[in-house]
C-alpha positions as CSV (number, residue, x, y, z in Angstrom):
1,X,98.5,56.3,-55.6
2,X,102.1,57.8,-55.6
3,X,104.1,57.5,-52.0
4,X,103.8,61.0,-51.2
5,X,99.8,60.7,-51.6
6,X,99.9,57.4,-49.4
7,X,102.6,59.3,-46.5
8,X,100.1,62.1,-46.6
9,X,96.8,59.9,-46.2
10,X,99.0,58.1,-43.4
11,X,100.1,61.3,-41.8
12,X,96.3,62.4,-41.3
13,X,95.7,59.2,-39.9
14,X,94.0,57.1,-43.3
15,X,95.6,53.6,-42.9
16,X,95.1,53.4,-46.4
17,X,98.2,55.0,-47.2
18,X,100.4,52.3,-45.0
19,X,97.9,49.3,-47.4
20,X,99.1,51.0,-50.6
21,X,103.1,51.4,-48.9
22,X,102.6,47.6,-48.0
23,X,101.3,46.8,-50.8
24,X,104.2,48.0,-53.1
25,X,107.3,47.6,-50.8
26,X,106.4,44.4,-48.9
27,X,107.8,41.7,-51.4
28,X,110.8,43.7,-51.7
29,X,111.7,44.0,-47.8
30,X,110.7,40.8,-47.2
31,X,113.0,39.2,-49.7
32,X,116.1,41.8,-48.8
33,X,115.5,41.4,-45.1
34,X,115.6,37.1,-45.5
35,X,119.0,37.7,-47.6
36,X,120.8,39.4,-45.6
37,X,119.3,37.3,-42.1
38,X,119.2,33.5,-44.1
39,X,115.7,33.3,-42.5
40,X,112.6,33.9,-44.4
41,X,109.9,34.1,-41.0
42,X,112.2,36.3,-39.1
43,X,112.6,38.9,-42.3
44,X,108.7,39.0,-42.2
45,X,108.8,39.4,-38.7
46,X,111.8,42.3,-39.5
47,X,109.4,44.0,-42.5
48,X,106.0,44.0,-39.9
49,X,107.8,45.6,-37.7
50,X,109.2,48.2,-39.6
51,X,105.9,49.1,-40.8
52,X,104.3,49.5,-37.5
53,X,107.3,51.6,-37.0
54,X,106.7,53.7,-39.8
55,X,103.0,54.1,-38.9
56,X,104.0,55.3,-35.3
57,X,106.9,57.9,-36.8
58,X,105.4,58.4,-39.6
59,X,105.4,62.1,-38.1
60,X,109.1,61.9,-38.2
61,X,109.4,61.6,-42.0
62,X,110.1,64.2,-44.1
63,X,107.9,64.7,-46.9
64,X,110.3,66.1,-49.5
65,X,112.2,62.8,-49.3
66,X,111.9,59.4,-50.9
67,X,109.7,56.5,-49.2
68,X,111.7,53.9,-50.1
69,X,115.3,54.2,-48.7
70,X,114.2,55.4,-45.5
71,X,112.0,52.4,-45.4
72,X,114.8,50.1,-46.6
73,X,117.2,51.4,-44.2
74,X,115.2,50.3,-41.4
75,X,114.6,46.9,-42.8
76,X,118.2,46.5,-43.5
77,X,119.9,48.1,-40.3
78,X,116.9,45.7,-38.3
79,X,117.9,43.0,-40.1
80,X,121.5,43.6,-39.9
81,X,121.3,43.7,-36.3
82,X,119.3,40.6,-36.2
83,X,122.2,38.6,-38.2
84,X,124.4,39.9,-36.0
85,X,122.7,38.7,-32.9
86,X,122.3,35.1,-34.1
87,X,125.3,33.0,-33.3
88,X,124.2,29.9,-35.4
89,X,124.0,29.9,-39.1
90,X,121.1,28.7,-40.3
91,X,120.3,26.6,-43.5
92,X,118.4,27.9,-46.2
93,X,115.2,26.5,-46.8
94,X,113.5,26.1,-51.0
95,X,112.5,30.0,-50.3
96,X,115.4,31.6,-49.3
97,X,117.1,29.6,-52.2
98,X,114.5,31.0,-55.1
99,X,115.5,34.6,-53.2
100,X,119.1,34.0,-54.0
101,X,117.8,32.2,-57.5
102,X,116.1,36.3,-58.3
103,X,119.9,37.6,-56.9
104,X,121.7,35.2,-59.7
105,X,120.0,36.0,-62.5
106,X,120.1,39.9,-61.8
107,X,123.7,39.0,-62.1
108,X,123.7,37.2,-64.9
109,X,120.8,37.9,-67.7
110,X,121.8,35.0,-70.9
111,X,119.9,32.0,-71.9
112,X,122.4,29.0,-71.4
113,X,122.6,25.6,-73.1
114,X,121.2,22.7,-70.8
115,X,124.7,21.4,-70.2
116,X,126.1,24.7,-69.2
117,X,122.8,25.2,-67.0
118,X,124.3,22.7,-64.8
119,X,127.6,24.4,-63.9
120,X,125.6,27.6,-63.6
121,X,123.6,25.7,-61.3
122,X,127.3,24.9,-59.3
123,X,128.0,28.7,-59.8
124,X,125.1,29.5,-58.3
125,X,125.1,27.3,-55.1
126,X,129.2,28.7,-55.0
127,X,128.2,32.4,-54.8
128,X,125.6,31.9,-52.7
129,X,127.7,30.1,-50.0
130,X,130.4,32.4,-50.2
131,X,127.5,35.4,-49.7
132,X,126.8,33.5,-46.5
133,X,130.2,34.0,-45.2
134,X,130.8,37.8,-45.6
135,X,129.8,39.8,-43.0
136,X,126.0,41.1,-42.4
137,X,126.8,44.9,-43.5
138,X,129.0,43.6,-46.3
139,X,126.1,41.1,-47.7
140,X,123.6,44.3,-47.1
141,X,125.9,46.3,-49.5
142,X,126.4,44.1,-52.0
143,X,122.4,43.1,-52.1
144,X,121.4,47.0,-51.7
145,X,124.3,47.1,-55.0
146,X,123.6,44.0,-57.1
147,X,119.8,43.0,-55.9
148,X,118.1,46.7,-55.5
149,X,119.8,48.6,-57.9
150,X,120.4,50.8,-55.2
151,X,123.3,53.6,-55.9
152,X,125.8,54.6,-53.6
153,X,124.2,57.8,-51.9
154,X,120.9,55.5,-51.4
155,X,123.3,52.9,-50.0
156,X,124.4,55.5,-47.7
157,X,121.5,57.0,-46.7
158,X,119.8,53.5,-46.0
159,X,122.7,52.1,-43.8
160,X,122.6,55.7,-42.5
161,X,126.8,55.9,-43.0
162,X,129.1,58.1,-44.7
163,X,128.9,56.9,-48.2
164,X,133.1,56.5,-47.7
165,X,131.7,53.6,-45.2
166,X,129.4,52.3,-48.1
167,X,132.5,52.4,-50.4
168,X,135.0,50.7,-47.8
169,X,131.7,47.5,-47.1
170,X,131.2,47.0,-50.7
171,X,134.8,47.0,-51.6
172,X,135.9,44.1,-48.7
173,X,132.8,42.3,-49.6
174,X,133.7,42.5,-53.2
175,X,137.2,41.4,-52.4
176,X,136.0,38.5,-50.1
177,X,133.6,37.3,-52.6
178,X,136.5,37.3,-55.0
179,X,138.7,35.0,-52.3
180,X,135.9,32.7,-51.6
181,X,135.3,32.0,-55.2
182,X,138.9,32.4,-56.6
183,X,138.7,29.0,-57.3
184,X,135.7,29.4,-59.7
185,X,137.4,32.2,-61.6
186,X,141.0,30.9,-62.2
């Protein structure tokens, strides 16, 4: 079933459409959501709730458009929020590091030789601390960029900003990345 066969089952009130939108989008929000918030049960909680929200607005949703950036803009501005709200960074657990794992090799697609498997390894553990240390909107960018495949105007429309705002987040992120792992590149 395409979105627009699920959104119209939904709309007439056939919960079947929101199993088949859960169904395809879930993995995705949940692992975008614990990215950006460094916590996998709060993303979940972030991605239920933005289903139920879709179910009760689903009204509000304009047909002609596509599912999933308006779905991924709520995950991502609820989860921005979220990140924002919590004072106290907290470590990553085995899950939230295989989520970064699926980041790195987007990133980076070659078979290495065991012994250069290990500094990727460093690499990896670099990048994602310095991810960690960017601000919430800035990591949303660069994982709605790098991780989603997501192009600018999506960006824009997901973080529901000017895509000149989109620009100017993935730009300082990009440039703070570069700082924090200068020492990995020179």
């Amino acid at each position: 079933m395409e979105d627009h066969e699920a959104i119209q089952q939904l709309k007439a009130g056939n919960l079947a459409g929101l199993r088949t939108l859960v169904e395809r989008y879930q993995v995705q929000a949940v692992q975008t959501a614990a990215l950006v918030l460094q916590d996998r049960a709060a993303a979940e909680d972030i991605v239920q709730n933005a289903f139920l929200r879709c179910y009760e607005r689903i009204d509000q949703f304009d047909a002609d458009r596509p599912f999933r950036p308006w779905f991924l803009r709520i995950v991502i501005n609820d989860a921005v929020k979220a990140s924002v709200r919590r004072k106290d960074q907290i470590s990553l657990d085995h899950q939230e590091d295989d989520l970064f794992q699926a980041l790195i090799e987007r990133l980076e697609s070659s078979t290495l030789p065991p012994e250069e498997a290990v500094q990727q390894s460093e690499i990896r553990a670099a990048i994602r601390d310095a991810l960690m240390k960017i601000s919430p909107k800035q990591r949303a960018v660069i994982l709605q960029k790098y991780f989603l495949g997501m192009n600018e105007k999506e960006m824009s429309a997901a973080l529901n900003c000017a895509p000149g705002t989109v620009k100017w987040h993935l730009n300082a992120g990009r440039r703070k990345l570069q700082s924090l792992l200068q020492k990995l590149i020179g």
